[in-house]
C-alpha positions in Angstrom: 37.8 250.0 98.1 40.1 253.4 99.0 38.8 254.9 101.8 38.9 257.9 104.0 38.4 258.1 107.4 37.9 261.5 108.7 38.3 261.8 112.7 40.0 258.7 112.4 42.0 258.9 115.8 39.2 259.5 117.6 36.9 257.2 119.9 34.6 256.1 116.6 36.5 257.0 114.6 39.6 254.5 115.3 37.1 251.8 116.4 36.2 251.7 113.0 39.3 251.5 111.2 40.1 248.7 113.2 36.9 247.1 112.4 37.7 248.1 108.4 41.5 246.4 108.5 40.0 243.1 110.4 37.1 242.5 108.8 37.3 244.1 104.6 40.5 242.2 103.0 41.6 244.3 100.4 40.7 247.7 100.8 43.0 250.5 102.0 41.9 253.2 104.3 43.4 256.9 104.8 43.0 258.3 108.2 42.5 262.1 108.4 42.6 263.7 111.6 43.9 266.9 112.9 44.9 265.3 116.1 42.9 267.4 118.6 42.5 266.5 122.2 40.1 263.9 121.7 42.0 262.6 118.7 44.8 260.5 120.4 47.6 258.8 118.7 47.6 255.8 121.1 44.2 254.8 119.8 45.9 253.5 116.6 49.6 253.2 117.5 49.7 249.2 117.1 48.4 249.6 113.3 51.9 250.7 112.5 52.7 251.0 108.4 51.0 249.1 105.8 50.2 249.3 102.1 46.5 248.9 103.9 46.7 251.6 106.3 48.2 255.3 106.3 47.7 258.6 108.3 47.2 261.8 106.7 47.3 264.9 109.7 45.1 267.8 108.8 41.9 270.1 108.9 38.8 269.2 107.8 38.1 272.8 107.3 40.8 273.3 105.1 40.4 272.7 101.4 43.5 272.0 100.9 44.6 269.4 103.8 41.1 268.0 102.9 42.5 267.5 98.7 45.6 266.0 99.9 43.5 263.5 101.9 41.3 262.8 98.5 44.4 263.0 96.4 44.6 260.4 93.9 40.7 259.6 94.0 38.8 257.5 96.7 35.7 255.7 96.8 34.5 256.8 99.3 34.6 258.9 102.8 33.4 258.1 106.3 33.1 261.2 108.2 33.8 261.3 111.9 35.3 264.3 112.1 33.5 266.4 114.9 33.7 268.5 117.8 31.2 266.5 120.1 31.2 267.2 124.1 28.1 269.2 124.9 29.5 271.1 127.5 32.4 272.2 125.6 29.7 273.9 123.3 28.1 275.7 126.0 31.9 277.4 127.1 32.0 278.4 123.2 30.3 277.1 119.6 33.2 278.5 117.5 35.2 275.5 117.4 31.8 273.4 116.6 30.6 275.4 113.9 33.6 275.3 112.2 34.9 271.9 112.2 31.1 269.9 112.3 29.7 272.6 109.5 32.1 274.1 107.8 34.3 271.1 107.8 31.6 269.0 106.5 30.9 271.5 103.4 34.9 271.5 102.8 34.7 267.2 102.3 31.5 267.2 100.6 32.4 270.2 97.8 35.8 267.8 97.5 34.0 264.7 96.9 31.7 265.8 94.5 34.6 266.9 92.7 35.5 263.5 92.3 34.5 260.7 89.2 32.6 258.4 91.9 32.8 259.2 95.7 30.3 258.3 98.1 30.1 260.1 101.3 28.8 258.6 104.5 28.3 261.9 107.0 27.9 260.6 111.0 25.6 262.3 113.2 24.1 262.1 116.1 20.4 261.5 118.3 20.5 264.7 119.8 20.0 266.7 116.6 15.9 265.2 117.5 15.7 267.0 120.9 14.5 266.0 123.5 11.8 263.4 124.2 9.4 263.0 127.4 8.8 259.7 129.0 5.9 258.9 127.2 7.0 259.8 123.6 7.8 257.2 121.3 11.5 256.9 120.2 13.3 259.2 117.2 12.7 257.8 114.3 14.1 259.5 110.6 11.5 261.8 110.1 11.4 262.8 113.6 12.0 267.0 113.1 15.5 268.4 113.7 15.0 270.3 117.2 18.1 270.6 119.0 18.9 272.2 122.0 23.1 272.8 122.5 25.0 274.4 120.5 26.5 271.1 119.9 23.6 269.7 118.7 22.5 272.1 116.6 25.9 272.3 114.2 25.5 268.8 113.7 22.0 269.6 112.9 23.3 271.9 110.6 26.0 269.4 109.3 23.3 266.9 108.4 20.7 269.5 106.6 23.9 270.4 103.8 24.7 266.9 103.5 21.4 266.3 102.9 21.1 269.4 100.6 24.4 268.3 98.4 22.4 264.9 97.8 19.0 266.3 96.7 20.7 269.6 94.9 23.3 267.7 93.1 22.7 264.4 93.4 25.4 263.4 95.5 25.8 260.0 96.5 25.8 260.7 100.6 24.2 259.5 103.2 23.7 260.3 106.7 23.9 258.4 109.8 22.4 259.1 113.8 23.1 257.2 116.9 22.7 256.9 120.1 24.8 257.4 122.7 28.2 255.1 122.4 30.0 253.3 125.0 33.7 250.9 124.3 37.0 251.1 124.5 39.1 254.4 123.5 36.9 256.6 124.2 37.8 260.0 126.0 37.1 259.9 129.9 35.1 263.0 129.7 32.4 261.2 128.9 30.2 259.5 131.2 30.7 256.1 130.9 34.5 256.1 131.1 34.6 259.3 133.6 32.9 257.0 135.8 35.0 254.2 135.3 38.0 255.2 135.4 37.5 258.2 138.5 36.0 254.5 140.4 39.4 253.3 139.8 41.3 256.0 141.1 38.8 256.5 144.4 37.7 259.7 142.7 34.2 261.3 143.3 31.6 260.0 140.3 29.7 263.3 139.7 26.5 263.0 138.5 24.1 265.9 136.9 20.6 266.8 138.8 19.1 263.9 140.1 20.5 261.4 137.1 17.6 260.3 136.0 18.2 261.9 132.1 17.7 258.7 130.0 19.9 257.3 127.2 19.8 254.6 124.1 23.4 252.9 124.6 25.1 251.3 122.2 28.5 249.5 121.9 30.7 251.4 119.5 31.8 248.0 117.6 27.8 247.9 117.1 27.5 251.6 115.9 30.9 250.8 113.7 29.0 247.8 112.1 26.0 249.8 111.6 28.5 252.6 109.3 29.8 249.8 107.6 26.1 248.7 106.5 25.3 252.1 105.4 28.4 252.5 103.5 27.9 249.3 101.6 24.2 249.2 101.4 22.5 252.4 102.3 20.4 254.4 99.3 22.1 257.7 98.1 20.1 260.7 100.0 18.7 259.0 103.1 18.7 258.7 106.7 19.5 255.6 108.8 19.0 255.8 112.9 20.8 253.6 115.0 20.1 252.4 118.3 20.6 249.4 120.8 17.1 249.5 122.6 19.1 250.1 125.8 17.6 252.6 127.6 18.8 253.4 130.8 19.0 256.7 133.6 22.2 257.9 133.9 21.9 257.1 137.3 21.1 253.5 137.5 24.6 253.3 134.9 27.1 254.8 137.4 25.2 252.7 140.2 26.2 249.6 137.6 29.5 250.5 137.3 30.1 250.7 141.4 28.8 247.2 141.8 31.1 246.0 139.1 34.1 247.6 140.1 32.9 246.6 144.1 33.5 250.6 145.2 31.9 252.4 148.0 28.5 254.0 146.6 29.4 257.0 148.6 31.6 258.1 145.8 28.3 258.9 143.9 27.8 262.8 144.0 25.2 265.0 142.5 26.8 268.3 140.9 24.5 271.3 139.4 22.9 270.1 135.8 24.1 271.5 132.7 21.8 274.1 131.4 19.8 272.7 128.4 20.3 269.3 129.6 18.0 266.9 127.5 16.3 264.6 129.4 15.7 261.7 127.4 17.1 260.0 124.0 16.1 257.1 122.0 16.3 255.8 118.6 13.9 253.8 116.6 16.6 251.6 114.4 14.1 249.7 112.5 14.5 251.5 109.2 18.0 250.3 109.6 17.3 246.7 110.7 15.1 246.3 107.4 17.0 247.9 104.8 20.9 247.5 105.7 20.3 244.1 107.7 21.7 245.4 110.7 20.9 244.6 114.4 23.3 245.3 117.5 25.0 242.2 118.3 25.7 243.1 122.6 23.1 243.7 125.0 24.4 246.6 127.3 25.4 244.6 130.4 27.4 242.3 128.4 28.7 245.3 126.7 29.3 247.5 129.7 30.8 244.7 131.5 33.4 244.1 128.3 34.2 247.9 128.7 34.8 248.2 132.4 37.2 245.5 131.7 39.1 246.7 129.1 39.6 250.4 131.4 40.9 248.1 134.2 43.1 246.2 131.9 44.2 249.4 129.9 45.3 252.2 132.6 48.5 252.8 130.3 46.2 254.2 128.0 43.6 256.3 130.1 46.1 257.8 132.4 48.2 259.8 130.6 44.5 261.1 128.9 43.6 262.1 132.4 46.7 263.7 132.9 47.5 265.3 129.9 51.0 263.1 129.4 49.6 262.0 126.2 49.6 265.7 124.4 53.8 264.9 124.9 53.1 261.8 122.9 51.9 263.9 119.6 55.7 265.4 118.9 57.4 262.0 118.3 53.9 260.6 116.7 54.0 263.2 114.1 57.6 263.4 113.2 57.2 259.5 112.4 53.9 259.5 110.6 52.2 262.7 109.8 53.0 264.3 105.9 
C-alpha cells in the first residue's frame, strides 16, 4: 500500500508512521506536513531516508502542495492534519477553520480525483459536547454539539467528509477519540505540561477546581485503532474510540506528583478557560465489534510508560519548551523538504 500521512510530524501523527514502518512490511508512506509549531522535526528524525519512508513539506490547504503529496496515485490518506489546542481557538479560529476545514475539503476534492483512494479523516470527542455525570458515554450517533471554536471546525471537518461519502460516494471514513496521552506530544497539553513543569520544579496549573473528566487513551492504542479503520472500516461511517479511562484532571496531575516523588504544593488552580467542557467519554464498542479493536494499556501502565519516556527524553522536550527547536527546521528542511 502507498500512503499518505497528513500532519505526519505531529504527536499522532508521527506515532503512527512509526507504528506503519514497524508493523506493515511493504508499504511506503508519504509524510505531509507544513511543519508548524506542533509539527516537530525531531519526532521523526531517526526514520532517516528510505525507499519506505519520504517527507513531502506543505499546506493542506493548498491544492497544489496537497497534488504533489498525491502525485503519482496513492491508496490511500490518513489525515492528521489539524489545528488542535482549544485555547489557541479561543485567542483566534482563523488558523482552525482553515487548516481543519478547508484543508480537509482540499485532500478530499484530490482524492476523489484519484482511480481508488480511500480517505481516513481523524477527529475528535469533543465535536459531541459536553456530557454531565450521569449521561451515558458518546457513542456515533450521539449529535454534533460542540462548544470551542476548535471543536466546532472539526465538527465541521467531519460533516464534509461525511457529505463527500454519501454525495459521491467516496470511500472515507471518519474517526473520534478521546483524549490521547504518549510520547511526542507537545507539552502544552496537560499530561506532558505536567510532566515535564514537575521535572523542572515548575508550578502544575490546573483549571477551576480540576475536576473536568476525560476518556484517556495511549496514542499507540488510538494509532492501532486508525490502522483498523483504514484496513477494515465500511466506506461512509463513524468509528469512536476510547480506553474506558475516565479520570478528573485533577486526580491525573495528583498521579503524576506521586510518580515523579514532587512536592504536592506545586499544584496550582488558575482561572478556567471559558467554555470549558466538563466531561468526555467515548463508547468504543462499535469499534470493538466491527474493526476487532480493543486498547491494549490500561492508563496507569500507560501513564507510567509516558512519565518515563519524558524523564528519559529531556533532549527532546526542552528545546520544545524553549523554542530551540524552531532553529532546528532550517537545517531539517534544506536536507529533506522538496
Amino acid at each position: 500500500m502507498k500512503l499518505v500521512v497528513t500532519g505526519g510530524l505531529g504527536f499522532i501523527g508521527s506515532n503512527f508512521v512509526r507504528m506503519i514502518l514497524r508493523e506493515r512490511t511493504g508499504w511506503s508512506v508519504v509524510n505531509f506536513d507544513l511543519v508548524t509549531y506542533a509539527g516537530n522535526p525531531a519526532n521523526v528524525a531517526d526514520l532517516g531516508r528510505s525507499g519506505a519512508y519520504r517527507f513531502v513539506k506543505g499546506d493542506i490547504a493548498d491544492p497544489g502542495d496537497v497534488a504533489r503529496a498525491l502525485e503519482g496515485g496513492v491508496d490511500a490518506v490518513v489525515n492528521f492534519a489539524a489545528e488542535s489546542h482549544v485555547d489557541r481557538s479561543i485567542l483566534s479560529a482563523d488558523p482552525f477553520v482553515r487548516t481543519n476545514v478547508v484543508g480537509t475539503v482540499r485532500l478530499l476534492e484530490a482524492a476523489r480525483a484519484l482511480p481508488k483512494c480511500r480517505v481516513v479523516h481523524v477527529s475528535t470527542d469533543e465535536v459531541y459536547g459536553a456530557l454531565t455525570p450521569d449521561d451515558p458515554p458518546f457513542t456515533e450517533r450521539t449529535p454534533l454539539s460542540p462548544t470551542s471554536p476548535y471543536a466546532a471546525s472539526k465538527a465541521a471537518a467531519d460533516h464534509l467528509a461525511l457529505a463527500f461519502a454519501r454525495t459521491y460516494g467516496q470511500d472515507v471514513v471518519v474517526t473520534r477519540c478521546s483524549n490521547n496521552y504518549g510520547p511526542y506530544q507537545f507539552p502544552e497539553k496537560l499530561i506532558p505540561l505536567m510532566i515535564t513543569n514537575a521535572i523542572e520544579g515548575k508550578k502544575l496549573p490546573v483549571y477551576g477546581d480540576g475536576r473536568q473528566v476525560r476518556d484517556w487513551i495511549h496514542v499507540e492504542d488510538h494509532c492501532a485503532g486508525v490502522l483498523a479503520a483504514l484496513e477494515r472500516g465500511a466506506a461512509g461511517e463513524v468509528y469512536n474510540f476510547g480506553a474506558r479511562a475516565e479520570r478528573y484532571n485533577i486526580d491525573i496531575v495528583s498521579r503524576i506528583v506521586a510518580l515523579l516523588n514532587v512536592q504536592p504544593e506545586l499544584v496550582e488552580h488558575v482561572k478556567d478557560r471559558p467554555a470549558h467542557d466538563r466531561r468526555y467519554a467515548m463508547d468504543a464498542a462499535k469499534a470493538e465489534r466491527e474493526l476487532g479493536w480493543r486498547p491494549a494499556r490500561t492508563f496507569e501502565q500507560g501513564l507510567a510508560d509516558t512519565v518515563r519516556w519524558y524523564v528519559e527524553h529531556e533532549d527532546w522536550w526542552r528545546p520544545v519548551k524553549d523554542g530551540s527547536y524552531r532553529d532546528f527546521y532550517r537545517t531539517w528542511y534544506e536536507e529533506r523538504a522538496r
